[in-house]
C-alpha positions in Angstrom: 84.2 -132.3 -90.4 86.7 -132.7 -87.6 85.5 -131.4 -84.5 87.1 -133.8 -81.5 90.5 -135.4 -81.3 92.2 -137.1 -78.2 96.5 -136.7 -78.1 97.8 -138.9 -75.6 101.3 -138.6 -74.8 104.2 -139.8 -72.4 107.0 -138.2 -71.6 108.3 -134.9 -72.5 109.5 -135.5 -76.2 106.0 -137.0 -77.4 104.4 -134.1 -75.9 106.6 -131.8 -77.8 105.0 -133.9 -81.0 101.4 -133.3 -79.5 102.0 -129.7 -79.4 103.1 -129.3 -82.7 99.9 -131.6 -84.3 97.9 -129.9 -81.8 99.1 -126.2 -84.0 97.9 -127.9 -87.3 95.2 -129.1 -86.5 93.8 -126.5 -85.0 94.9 -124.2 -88.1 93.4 -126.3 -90.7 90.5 -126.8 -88.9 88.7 -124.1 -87.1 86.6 -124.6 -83.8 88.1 -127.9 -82.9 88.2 -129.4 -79.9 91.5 -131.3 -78.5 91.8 -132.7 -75.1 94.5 -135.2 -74.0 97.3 -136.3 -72.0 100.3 -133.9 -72.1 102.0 -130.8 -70.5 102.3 -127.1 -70.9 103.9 -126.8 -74.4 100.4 -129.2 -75.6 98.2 -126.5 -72.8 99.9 -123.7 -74.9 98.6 -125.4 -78.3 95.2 -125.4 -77.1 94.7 -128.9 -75.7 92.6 -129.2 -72.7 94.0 -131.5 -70.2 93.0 -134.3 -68.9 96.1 -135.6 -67.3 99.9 -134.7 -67.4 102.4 -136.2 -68.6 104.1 -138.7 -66.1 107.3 -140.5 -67.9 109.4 -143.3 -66.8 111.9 -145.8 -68.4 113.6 -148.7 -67.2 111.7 -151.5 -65.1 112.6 -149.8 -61.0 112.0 -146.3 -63.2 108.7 -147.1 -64.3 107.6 -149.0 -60.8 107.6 -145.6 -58.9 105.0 -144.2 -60.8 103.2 -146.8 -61.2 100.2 -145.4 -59.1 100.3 -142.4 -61.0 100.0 -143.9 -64.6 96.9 -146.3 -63.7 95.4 -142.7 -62.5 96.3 -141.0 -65.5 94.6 -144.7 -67.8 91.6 -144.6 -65.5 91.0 -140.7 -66.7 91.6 -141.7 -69.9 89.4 -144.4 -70.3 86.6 -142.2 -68.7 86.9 -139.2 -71.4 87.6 -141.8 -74.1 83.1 -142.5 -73.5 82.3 -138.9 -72.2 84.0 -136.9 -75.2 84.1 -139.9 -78.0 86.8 -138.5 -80.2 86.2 -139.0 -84.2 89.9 -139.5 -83.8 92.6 -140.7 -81.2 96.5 -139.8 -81.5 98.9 -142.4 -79.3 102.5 -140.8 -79.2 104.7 -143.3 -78.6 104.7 -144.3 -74.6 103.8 -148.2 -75.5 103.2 -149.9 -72.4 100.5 -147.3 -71.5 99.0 -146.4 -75.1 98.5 -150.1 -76.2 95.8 -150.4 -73.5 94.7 -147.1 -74.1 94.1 -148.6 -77.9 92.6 -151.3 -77.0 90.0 -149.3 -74.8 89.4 -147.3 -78.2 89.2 -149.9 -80.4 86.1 -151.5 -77.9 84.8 -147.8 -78.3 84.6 -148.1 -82.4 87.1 -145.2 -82.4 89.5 -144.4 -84.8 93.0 -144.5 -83.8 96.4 -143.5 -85.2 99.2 -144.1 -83.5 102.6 -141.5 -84.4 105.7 -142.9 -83.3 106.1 -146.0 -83.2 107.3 -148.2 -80.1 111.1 -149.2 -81.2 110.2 -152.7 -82.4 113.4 -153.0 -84.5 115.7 -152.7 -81.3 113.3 -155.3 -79.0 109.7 -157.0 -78.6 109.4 -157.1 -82.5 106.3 -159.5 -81.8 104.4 -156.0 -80.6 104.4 -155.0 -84.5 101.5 -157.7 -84.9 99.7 -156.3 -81.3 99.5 -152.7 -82.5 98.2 -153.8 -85.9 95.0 -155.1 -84.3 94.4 -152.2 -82.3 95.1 -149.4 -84.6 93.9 -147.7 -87.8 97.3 -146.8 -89.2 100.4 -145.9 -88.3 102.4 -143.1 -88.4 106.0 -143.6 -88.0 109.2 -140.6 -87.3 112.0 -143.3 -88.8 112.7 -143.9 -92.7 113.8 -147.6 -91.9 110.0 -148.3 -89.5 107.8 -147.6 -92.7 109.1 -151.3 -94.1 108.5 -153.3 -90.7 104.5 -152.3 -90.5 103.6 -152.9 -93.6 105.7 -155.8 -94.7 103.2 -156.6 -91.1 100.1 -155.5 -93.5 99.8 -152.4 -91.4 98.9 -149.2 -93.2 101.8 -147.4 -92.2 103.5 -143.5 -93.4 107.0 -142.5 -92.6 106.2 -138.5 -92.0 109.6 -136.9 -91.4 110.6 -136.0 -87.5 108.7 -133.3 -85.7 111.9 -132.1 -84.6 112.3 -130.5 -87.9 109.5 -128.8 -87.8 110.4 -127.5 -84.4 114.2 -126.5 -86.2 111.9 -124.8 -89.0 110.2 -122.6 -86.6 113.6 -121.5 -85.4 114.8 -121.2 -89.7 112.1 -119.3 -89.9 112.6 -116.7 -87.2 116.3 -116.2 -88.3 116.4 -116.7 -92.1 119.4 -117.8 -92.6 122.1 -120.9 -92.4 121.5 -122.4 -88.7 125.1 -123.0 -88.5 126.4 -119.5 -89.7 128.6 -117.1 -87.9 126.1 -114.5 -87.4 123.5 -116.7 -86.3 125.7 -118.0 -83.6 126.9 -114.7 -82.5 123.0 -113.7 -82.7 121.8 -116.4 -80.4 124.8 -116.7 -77.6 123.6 -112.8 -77.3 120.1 -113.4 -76.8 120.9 -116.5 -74.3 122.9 -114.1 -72.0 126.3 -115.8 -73.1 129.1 -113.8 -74.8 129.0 -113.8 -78.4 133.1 -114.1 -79.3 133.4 -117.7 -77.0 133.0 -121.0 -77.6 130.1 -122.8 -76.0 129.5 -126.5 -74.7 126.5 -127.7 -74.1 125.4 -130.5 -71.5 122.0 -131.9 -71.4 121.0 -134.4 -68.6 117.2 -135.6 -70.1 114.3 -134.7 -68.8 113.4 -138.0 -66.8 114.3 -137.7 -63.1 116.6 -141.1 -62.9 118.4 -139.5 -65.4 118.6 -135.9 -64.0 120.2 -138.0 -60.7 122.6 -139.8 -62.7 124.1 -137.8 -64.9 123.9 -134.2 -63.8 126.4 -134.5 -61.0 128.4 -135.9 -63.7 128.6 -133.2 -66.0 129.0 -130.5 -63.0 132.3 -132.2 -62.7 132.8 -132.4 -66.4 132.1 -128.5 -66.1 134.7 -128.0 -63.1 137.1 -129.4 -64.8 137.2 -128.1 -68.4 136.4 -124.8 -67.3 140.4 -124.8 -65.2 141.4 -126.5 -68.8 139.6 -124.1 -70.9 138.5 -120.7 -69.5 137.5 -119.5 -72.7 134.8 -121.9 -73.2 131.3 -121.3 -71.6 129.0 -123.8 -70.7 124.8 -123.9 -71.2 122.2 -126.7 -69.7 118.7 -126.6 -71.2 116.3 -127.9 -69.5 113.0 -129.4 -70.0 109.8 -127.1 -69.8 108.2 -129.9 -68.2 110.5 -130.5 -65.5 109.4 -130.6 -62.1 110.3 -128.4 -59.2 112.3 -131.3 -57.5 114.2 -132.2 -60.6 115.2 -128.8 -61.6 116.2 -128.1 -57.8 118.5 -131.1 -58.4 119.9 -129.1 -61.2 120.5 -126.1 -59.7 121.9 -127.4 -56.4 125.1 -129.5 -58.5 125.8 -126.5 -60.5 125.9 -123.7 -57.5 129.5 -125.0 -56.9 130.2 -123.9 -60.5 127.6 -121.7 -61.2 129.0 -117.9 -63.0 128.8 -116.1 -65.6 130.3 -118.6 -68.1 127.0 -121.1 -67.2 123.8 -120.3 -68.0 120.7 -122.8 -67.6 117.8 -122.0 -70.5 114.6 -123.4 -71.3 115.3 -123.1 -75.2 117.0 -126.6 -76.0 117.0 -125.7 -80.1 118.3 -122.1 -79.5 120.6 -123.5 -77.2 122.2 -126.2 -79.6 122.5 -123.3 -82.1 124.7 -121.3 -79.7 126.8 -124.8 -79.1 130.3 -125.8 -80.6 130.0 -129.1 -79.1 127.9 -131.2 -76.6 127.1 -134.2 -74.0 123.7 -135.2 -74.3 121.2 -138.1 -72.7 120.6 -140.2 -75.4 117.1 -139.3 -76.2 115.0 -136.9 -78.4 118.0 -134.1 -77.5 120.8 -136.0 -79.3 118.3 -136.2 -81.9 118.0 -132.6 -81.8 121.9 -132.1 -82.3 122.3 -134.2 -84.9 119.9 -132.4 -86.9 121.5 -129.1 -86.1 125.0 -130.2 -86.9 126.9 -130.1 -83.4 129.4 -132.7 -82.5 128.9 -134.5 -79.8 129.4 -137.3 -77.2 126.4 -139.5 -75.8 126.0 -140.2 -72.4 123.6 -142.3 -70.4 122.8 -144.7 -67.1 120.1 -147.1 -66.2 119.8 -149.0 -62.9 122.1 -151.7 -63.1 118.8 -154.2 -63.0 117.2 -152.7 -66.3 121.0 -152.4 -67.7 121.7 -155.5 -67.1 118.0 -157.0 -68.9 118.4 -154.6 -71.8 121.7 -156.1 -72.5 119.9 -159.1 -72.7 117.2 -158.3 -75.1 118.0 -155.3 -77.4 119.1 -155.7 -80.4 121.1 -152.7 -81.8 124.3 -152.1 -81.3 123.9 -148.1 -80.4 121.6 -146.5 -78.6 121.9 -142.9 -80.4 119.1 -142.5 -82.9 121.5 -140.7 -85.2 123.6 -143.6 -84.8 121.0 -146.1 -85.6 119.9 -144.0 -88.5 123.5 -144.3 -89.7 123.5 -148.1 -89.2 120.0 -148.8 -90.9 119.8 -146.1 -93.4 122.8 -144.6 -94.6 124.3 -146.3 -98.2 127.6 -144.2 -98.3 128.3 -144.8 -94.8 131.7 -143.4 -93.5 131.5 -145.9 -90.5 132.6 -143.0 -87.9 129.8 -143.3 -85.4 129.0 -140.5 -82.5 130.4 -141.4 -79.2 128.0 -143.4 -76.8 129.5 -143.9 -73.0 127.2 -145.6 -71.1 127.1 -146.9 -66.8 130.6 -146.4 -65.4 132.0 -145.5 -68.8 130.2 -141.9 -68.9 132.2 -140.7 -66.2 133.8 -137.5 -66.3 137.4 -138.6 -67.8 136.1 -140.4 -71.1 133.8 -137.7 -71.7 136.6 -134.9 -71.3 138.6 -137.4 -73.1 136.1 -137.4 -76.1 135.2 -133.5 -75.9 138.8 -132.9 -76.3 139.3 -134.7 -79.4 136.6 -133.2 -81.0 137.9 -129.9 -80.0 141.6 -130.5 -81.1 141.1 -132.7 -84.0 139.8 -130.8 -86.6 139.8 -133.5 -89.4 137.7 -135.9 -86.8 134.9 -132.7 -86.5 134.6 -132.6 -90.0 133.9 -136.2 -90.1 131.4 -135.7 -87.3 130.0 -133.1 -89.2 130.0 -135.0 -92.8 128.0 -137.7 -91.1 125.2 -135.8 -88.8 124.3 -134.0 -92.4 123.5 -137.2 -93.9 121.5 -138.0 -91.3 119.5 -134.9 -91.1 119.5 -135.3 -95.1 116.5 -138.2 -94.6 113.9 -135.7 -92.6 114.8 -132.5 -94.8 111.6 -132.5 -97.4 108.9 -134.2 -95.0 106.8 -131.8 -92.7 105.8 -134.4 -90.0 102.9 -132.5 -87.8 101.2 -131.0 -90.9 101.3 -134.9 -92.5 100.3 -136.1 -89.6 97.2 -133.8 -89.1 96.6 -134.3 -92.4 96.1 -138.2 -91.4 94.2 -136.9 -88.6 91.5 -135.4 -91.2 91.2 -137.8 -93.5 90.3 -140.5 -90.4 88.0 -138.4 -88.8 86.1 -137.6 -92.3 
């Protein structure tokens, strides 16, 4: 009988996956105990915390909370021998969860790790690593199921939680996401007006990236509403953001703040209500994609971790909907969503983009033609319910 598992996640995307495992589990198995490393949507599931969730990315990014993450391991490490889990979930976060495995694994405790580190786009040689360390994997990517286990690792591609989270949503409205109605339903609910067109700009939810981009899109705001006063204009934000970040938020969007702008906490309703988007590469394109809405890409690094990325990646986008298209997609188009990155996601080329999607109509459909066959690959798998299923079946 399962009766203690350990989630430890990252970063706010992973801890949206924790959240949703955390629900399963707890509905298939009565009584049971979760504690781990998260935020408030995991709190909300029923996790006790032991830590929150302290994300970085990018070498200078990571260095400033450096102090904070060997906190958070030490805590870790401590209710790893004080609760002994039957089972411990890593979600994603790889520099932090490989020595949290390897703790576990001293420990004699069962581990699964769900999502896996991206391996295929640099430090392939970690595939071998996380094989010692873990009990089987459980990977979010059609194309990661072959790298593990051509590795001998006992591996299961599970589907995306993300869908499950957009099923939560089909479920509340019954109906085509991308109707009319639905639309119409949503902008209403958000506070926006129902008969107008809505773009959507979503900075991430890391602070680097909050600084980077969000004065960035304020002026992509300024600008397109002069150019289009029809349009209105949404930012979600992350539920885990912090005071500082979201008062970085609010303070470039006062200048522009009215009622055509409204900042939410719902990113999926949000992207239901949208017409079109500029999005942080991250979990939120992701989102998009699986949701239908154009979009263009935006992102910036320091020009240190830029420049060493460069170096040592080895994809040519950085979208996951465009590397889905790359890796996994036989009857591929070749149209690819539009990724401006450093000093080319400034506020011209992503007007410039926007615009063409608006205006062209033939080029939308294309868009649209090629974010179905991506969300096509995730449609039948139910990833938290799989994954708690895992869960079980190791703790047994």
């Amino acid at each position: 009988m399962l009766e203690r598992v350990m989630i430890v996640s990252g970063e706010s995307s992973g801890e949206l996956y924790g959240a949703l495992l955390a629900k399963a589990l707890k509905a298939g198995n009565p009584g049971i105990d979760i504690i781990g490393v998260g935020g408030e949507r995991m709190e909300a599931s029923g996790v006790s915390l032991i830590s929150r969730i302290a994300g970085s990315f990018g070498i200078i990014e990571a260095l400033k909370t450096y102090g904070e993450i060997k906190r958070t391991f030490k805590k870790v490490a401590s209710a790893l021998k004080s609760f002994n889990p039957q089972v411990l979930v890593l979600i994603d976060y790889p520099d932090f969860n490989m020595r949290v495995a390897r703790e576990a694994k001293r420990l004699g405790i069962k581990v699964l790790y769900y999502v896996s580190p991206q391996v295929w786009a640099w430090r392939e040689g970690r595939v071998k690593t996380i094989g010692t360390m873990v009990d089987k994997m459980a990977v979010i990517l059609p194309f990661e199921d072959e790298i593990y286990k051509n590795a001998g690792i006992p591996c299961e591609f599970v589907g995306h939680p993300i869908m499950d989270e957009i099923r939560e949503v089909i479920n509340e409205y019954g109906a085509d996401l991308r109707s009319a109605d639905i639309k119409a339903k949503v902008k209403e609910e958000l506070g926006l007006t129902p008969d107008k067109p809505v773009i959507t700009l979503m900075p991430g939810s890391r602070m680097h990236e909050i600084k980077k981009l969000i004065p960035v899109m304020a002026d992509v705001i300024m600008t397109l509403k002069e150019r289009y006063p029809d349009y209105q204009f949404a930012v979600p934000v992350a539920p885990n953001l912090s005071s500082k970040a979201l008062s970085i938020i609010n303070e470039e969007l006062k200048t522009v703040s009215d009622r055509s702008l409204i900042i939410t906490r719902n990113s999926i309703k949000t992207l239901l209500s949208s017409d079109i988007a500029v999005i942080a590469s991250g979990t939120s394109a992701l989102q998009a994609a699986f949701i239908g809405v154009p979009m263009v890409v935006v992102y910036k690094l320091s020009p240190l971790t830029y420049f060493i990325g460069r170096l040592i990646v080895k994809v040519r986008h950085i979208s996951l909907a465009n590397v889905l298209l790359d890796k996994s997609v036989r009857d591929d188009s070749g149209l690819r969503i539009k990724e401006l990155l450093q000093d080319n996601a400034d506020k011209d080329n992503i007007i410039e983009e926007l615009t063409e999607i608006m205006k062209n109509i033939r080029y939308r459909e294309e868009i649209a033609a090629q974010l179905n066959k991506v969300r096509d690959m995730f449609l039948n798998k139910q990833a938290s319910l799989r994954v708690a299923e895992m869960v079980e079946r190791l703790g047994a």
